[in-house]
MDTraj code that builds the backbone (N, CA, C; nanometers):
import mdtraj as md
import numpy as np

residues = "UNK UNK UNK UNK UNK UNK UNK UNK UNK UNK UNK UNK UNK UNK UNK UNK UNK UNK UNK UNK UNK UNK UNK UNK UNK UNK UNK UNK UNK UNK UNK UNK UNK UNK UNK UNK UNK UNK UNK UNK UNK UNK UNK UNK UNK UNK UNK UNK UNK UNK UNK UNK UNK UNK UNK UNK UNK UNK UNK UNK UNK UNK UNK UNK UNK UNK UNK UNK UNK UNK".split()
xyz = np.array([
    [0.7524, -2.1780, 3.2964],
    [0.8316, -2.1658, 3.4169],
    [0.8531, -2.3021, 3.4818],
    [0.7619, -2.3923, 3.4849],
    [0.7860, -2.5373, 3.5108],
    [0.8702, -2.5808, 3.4689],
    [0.8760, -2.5941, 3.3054],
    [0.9686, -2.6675, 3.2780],
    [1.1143, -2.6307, 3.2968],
    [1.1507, -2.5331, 3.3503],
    [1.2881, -2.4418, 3.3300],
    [1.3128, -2.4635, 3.4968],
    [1.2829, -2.4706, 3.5359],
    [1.2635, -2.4639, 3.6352],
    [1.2805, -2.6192, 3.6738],
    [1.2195, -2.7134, 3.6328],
    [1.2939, -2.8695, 3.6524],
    [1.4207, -2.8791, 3.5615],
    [1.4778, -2.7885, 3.4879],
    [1.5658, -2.7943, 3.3786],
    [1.5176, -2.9205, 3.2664],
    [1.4145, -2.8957, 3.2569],
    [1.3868, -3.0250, 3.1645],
    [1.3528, -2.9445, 2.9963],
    [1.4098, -3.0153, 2.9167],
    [1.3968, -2.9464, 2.7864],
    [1.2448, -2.9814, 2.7064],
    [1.2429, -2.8940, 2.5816],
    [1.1325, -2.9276, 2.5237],
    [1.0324, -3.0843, 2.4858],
    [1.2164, -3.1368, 2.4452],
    [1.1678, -3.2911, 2.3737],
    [1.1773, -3.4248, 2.5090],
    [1.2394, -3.3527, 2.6333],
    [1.2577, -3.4567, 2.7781],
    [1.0805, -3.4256, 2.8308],
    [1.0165, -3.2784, 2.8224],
    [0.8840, -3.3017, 2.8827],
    [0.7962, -3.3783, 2.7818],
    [0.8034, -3.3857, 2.6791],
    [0.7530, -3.4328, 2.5240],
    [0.7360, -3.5852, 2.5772],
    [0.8352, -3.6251, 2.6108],
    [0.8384, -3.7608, 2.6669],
    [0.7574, -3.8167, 2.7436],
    [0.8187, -3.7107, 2.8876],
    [0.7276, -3.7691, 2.9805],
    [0.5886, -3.7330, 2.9705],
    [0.5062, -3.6535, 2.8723],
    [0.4281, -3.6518, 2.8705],
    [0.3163, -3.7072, 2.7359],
    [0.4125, -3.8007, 2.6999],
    [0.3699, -3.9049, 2.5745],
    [0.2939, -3.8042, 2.4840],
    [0.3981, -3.6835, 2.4893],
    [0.3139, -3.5901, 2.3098],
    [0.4417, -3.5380, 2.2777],
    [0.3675, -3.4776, 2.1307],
    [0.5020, -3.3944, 2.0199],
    [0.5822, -3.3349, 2.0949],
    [0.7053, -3.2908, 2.0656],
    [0.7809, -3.1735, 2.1423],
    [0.6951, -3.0207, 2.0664],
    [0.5946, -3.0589, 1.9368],
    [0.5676, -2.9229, 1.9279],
    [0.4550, -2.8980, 1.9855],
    [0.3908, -2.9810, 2.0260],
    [0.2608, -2.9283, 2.1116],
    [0.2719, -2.8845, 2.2549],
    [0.4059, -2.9883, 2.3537],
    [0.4590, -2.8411, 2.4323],
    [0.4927, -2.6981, 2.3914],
    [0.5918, -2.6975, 2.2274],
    [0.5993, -2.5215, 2.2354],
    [0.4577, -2.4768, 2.1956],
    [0.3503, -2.5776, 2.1620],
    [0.2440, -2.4465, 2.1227],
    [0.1744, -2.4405, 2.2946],
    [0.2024, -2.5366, 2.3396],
    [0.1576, -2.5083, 2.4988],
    [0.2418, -2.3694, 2.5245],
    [0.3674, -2.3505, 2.5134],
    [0.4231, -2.2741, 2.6048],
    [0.3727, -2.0879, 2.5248],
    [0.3515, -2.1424, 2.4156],
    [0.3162, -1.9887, 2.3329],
    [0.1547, -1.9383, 2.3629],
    [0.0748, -2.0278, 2.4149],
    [-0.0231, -2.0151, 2.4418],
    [-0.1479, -2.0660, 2.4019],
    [-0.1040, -2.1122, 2.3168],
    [-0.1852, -2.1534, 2.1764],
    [-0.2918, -2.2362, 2.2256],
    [-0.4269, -2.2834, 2.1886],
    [-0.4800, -2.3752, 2.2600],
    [-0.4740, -2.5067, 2.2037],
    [-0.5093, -2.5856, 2.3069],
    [-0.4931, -2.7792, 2.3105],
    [-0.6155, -2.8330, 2.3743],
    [-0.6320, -2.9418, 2.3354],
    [-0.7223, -3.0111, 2.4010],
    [-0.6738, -3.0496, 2.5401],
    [-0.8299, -3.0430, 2.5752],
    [-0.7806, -3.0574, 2.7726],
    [-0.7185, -3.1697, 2.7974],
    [-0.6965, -3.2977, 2.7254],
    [-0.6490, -3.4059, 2.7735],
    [-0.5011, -3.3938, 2.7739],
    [-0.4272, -3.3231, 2.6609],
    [-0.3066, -3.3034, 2.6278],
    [-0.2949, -3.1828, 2.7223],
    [-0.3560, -3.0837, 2.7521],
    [-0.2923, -3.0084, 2.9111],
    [-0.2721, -3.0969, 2.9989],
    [-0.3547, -3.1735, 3.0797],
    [-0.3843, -3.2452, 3.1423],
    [-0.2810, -3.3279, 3.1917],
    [-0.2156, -3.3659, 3.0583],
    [-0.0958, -3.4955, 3.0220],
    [0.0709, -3.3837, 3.0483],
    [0.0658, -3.3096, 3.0005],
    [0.1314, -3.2171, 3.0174],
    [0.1649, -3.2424, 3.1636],
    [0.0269, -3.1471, 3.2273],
    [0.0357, -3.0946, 3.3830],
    [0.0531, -3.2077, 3.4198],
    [0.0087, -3.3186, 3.4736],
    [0.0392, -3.4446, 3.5332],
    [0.2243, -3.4957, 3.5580],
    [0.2666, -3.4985, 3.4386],
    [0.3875, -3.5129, 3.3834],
    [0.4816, -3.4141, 3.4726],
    [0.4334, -3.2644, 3.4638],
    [0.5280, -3.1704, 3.5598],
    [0.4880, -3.1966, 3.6686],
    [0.3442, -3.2405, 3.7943],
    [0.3647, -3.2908, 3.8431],
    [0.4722, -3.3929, 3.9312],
    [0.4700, -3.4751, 3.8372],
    [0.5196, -3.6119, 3.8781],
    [0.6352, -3.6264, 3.8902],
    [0.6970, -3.4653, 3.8196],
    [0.8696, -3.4599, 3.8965],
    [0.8644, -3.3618, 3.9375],
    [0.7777, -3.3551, 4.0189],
    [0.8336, -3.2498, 4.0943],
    [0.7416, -3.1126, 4.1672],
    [0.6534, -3.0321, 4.0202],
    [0.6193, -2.9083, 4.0257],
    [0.4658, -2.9082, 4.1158],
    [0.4295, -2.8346, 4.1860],
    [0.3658, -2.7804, 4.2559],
    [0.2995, -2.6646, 4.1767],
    [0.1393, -2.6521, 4.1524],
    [0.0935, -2.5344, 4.0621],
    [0.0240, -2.5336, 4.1866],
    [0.0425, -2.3641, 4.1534],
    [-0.0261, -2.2349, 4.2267],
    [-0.1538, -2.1847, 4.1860],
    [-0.2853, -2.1939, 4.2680],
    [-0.4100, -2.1273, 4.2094],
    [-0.3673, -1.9647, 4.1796],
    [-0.4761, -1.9147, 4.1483],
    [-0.5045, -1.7125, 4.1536],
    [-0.4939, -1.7193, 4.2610],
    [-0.4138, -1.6056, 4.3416],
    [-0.4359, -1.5842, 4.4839],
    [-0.4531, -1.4230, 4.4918],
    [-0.4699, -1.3566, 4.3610],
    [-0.4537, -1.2210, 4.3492],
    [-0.3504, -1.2176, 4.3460],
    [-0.2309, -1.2266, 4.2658],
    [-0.1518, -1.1934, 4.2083],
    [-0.0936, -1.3125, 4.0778],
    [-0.1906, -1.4238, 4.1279],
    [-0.1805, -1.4360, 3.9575],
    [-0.1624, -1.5817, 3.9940],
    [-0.1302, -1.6725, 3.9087],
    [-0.1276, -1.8320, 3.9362],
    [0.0094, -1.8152, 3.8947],
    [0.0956, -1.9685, 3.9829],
    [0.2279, -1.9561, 3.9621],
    [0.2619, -2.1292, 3.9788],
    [0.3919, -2.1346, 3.9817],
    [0.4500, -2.2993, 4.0133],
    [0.5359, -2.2502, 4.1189],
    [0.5991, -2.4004, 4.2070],
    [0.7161, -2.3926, 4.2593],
    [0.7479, -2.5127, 4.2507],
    [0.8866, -2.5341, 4.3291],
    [0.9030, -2.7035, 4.3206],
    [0.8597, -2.7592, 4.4414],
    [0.8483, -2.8526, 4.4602],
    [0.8002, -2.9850, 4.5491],
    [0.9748, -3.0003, 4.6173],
    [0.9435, -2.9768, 4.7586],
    [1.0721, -2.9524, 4.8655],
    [1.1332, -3.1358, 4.8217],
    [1.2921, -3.1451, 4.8253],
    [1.3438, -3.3018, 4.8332],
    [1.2834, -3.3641, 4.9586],
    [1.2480, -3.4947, 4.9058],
    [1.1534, -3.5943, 5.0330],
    [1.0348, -3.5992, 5.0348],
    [0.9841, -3.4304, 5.0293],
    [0.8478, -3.4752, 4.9756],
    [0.7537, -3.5296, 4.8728],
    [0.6796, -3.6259, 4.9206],
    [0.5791, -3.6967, 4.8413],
    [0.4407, -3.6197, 4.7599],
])
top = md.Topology()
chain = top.add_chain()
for i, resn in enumerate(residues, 1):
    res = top.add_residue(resn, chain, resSeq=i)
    for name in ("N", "CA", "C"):
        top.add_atom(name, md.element.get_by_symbol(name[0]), res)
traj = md.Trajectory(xyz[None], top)
């Protein structure tokens, strides 16, 4: 949902997050990764933008980061 959501494609988050474009799709299928490559991932959606949501009882989520804010 992050990434669709910045409209950023498989091989543009691949980038910014200095890994394969296939280890985002095995990120997005579920598959597991080493924590550093989540990590690199999450940072990356971060840094344009995304805002992650803890459990709040209904589940963990993203949104975007309002324009202006830091």
């Amino acid at each position: 949902m992050a990434r669709a959501g910045l409209g950023l494609g498989v091989r543009e988050l691949a980038a910014l997050a200095n890994v394969a474009p296939g280890t985002v799709t095995r990120l997005e299928r579920g598959e597991a990764l080493y924590e550093r490559t989540v990590d690199a991932i999450r940072t990356a959606l971060e840094s344009a933008g995304v805002i992650f949501i803890a459990e709040n009882g209904d589940g963990p989520g993203v949104r975007l980061r309002k324009e202006g804010d830091a």
